[in-house]
C-alpha positions, 0 to 999 in steps of 0.5 A: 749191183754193188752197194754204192750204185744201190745207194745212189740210184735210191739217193737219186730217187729220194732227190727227184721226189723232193726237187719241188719241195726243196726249191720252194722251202729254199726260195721261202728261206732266202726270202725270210732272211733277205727281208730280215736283214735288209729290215736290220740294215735300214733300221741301223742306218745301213743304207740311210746313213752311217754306222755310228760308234761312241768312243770316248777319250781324254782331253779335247775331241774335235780333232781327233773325232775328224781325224777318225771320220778320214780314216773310217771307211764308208758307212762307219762314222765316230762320236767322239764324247771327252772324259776326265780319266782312262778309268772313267772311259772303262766304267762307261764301256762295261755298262755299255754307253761307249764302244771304243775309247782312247786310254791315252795317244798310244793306247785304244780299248776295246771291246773282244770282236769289235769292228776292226774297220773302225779300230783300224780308223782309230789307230790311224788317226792317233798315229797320224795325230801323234805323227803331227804333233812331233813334227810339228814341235820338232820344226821338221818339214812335212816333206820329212814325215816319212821317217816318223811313221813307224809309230806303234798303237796297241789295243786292250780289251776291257770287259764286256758290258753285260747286257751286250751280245759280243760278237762270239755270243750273236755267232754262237746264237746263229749256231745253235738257231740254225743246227735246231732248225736243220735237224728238226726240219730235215729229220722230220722230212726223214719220218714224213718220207718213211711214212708216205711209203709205207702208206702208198705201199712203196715200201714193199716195191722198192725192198724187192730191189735193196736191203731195208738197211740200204734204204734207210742209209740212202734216205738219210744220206740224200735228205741231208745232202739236201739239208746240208745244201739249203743251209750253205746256200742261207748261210752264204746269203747271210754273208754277202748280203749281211756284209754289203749292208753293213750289218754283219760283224764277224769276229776272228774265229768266224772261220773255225766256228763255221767248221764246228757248226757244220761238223755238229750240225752232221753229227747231230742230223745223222744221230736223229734222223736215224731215229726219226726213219725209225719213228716213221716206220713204226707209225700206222698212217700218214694221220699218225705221223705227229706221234712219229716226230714228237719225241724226238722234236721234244728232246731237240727241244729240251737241248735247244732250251738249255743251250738258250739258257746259257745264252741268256745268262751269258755264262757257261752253267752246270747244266749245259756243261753236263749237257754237252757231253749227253748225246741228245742234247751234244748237237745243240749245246756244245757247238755254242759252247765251242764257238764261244770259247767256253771249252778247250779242244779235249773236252770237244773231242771227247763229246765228238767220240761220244756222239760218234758211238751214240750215233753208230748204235742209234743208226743199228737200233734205228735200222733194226726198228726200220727193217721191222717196221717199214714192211708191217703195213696197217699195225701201229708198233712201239719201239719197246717191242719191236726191238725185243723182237728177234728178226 
């Protein structure tokens, strides 16, 4: 029989046995996240009233606040407040009492990421009010107007406010959220899966047929197939429901950062869950299979908390740098940093290789401790001996 057929015959079997506890996991979690963003949407006006954006600008505010509110689309409304000067405007958005304002009738600022709806809606009503005001001063008849649409508005972005979560900072956070979730959940599936056979002694009886090798590759691959599945089905409902209640702003990069988020999550998910079949098959019982899972929770943990971190201070520090590049902490930390813009193409690549070499020699240790363990029924083994041991 050729690899690849024992491969998918094993695969297969890991799905058949996991079918029930995939599809109650997965109706649990499109519960959780469509009552979460339907609460969102409603607290935010989503479905009782509109989406409200401040925006400030110099000189009177009636007219251009209804021009505003005919060109925004649905659910998208302007409050339209006056101030005395362009910079006056910038103060009050880098402390984050306004999220447009209107420099001057040719110039919008704005926050990076911001809603383009809105910016659109703005841009509109200062071309059509400029479009106006020209005709009207040059006695040209309406009829005529045709000719003076060729008006240009540009858009400038001033800093963002402190103690606001841009656009790429709230993606970044869902990143890191769901990366640490999948790995965790899906690896500890790996360890419980590798327990349970080798308890209920199935272990033996399907090595009769594979290579210790086989069934570790088979069982990685099918659960995170699984996993991999589960997180395309929250994150398209995130999408679609997100976006039909108005709550989910997407910035320009939405696209890229779904690659990155999907390319770490694998990486990160094979370089652990290698480790955690490993764990599980060193464990005497399904009663000690917390000590299977626990060093391995805790490093996703510690990579976890320093990308947090990071988030929380809004800036990229030493320590999350340094972190991206160690192999234990990569899959958390450097995703976020990637999605937030804090590093270049090359320095991505070079963490990618080095988790790729980290995850070929956690596979080879891991296969090794697997191949050990998975037979030796009723000993509790460490990792420390059975990888000194020849065999």
């Amino acid at each position: 029989m050729s690899s690849w057929k024992t491969l998918w015959l094993v695969g297969s079997r890991e799905w058949r046995s996991r079918r029930k506890a995939f599809a109650i996991s997965t109706l649990i979690l499109v519960v959780v996240v469509s009552g979460g963003l339907t609460a969102i949407g409603l607290t935010a006006g989503g479905s009782d009233g509109p989406v409200t954006y401040r925006i400030g600008t110099v000189g009177p505010t009636v007219a251009v606040e209804a021009l505003i509110n005919i060109y925004a689309p649905p659910g998208f409304r302007a409050d339209v407040k006056a101030f005395s000067s362009a910079e006056e405007i910038e103060r009050r958005m880098e402390e984050g009492e306004l999220e447009f304002g209107i420099a001057s009738a040719t110039e919008i600022l704005s926050y990076p990421g911001r809603s383009k709806a809105m910016l659109q809606a703005i841009s509109a009503a200062l071309s059509d009010r400029q479009i106006r005001q020209q005709a009207e001063a040059l006695g040209v008849a309406p009829d005529d107007l045709d000719s003076m649409l060729d008006t240009t508005v540009t858009v400038r972005e001033v800093v963002e406010p402190a103690e606001s979560f841009s656009a790429d900072s709230a993606l970044a956070a869902a990143s890191l959220f769901f990366t640490f979730m999948g790995i965790l959940a899906y690896g500890q599936w790996v360890a419980y899966g590798v327990v349970e056979e080798k308890a209920g002694r199935v272990a033996e009886v399907v090595l009769s047929a594979v290579t210790p090798r086989q069934l570790l590759t088979a069982k990685v691959v099918s659960i995170g197939f699984l996993g991999f599945c589960q997180l395309m089905i929250v994150g398209f409902l995130v999408l679609l429901l997100g976006g039909l209640l108005g709550v989910v702003d997407l910035p320009d990069a939405t696209g890229g950062a779904f690659v990155i988020i999907v390319g770490w999550f694998l990486l990160g998910y094979a370089f652990y869950a290698a480790g955690y079949a490993a764990s599980g098959a060193l464990v005497r019982s399904a009663q000690d299979a917390s000590d299977a899972v626990g060093g391995f929770n805790l490093l996703l943990m510690v990579g976890y908390f320093t990308a947090v971190s990071s988030l929380i201070a809004e800036r990229d520090t030493l320590v999350t740098q340094i972190a991206s590049f160690v192999p234990i902490t990569a899959p958390l930390t450097m995703p976020m940093r990637m999605v937030r813009g804090d590093v270049g193409v090359g320095q991505g690549l070079i963490s990618v290789g080095i988790m790729l070499l980290a995850t070929y020699g956690m596979v080879l240790v891991g296969a090794r401790v697997f191949r050990q363990g998975i037979i030796r029924v009723g000993i509790k083994l460490k990792w420390r001996e059975v990888v000194r041991s020849r065999g």
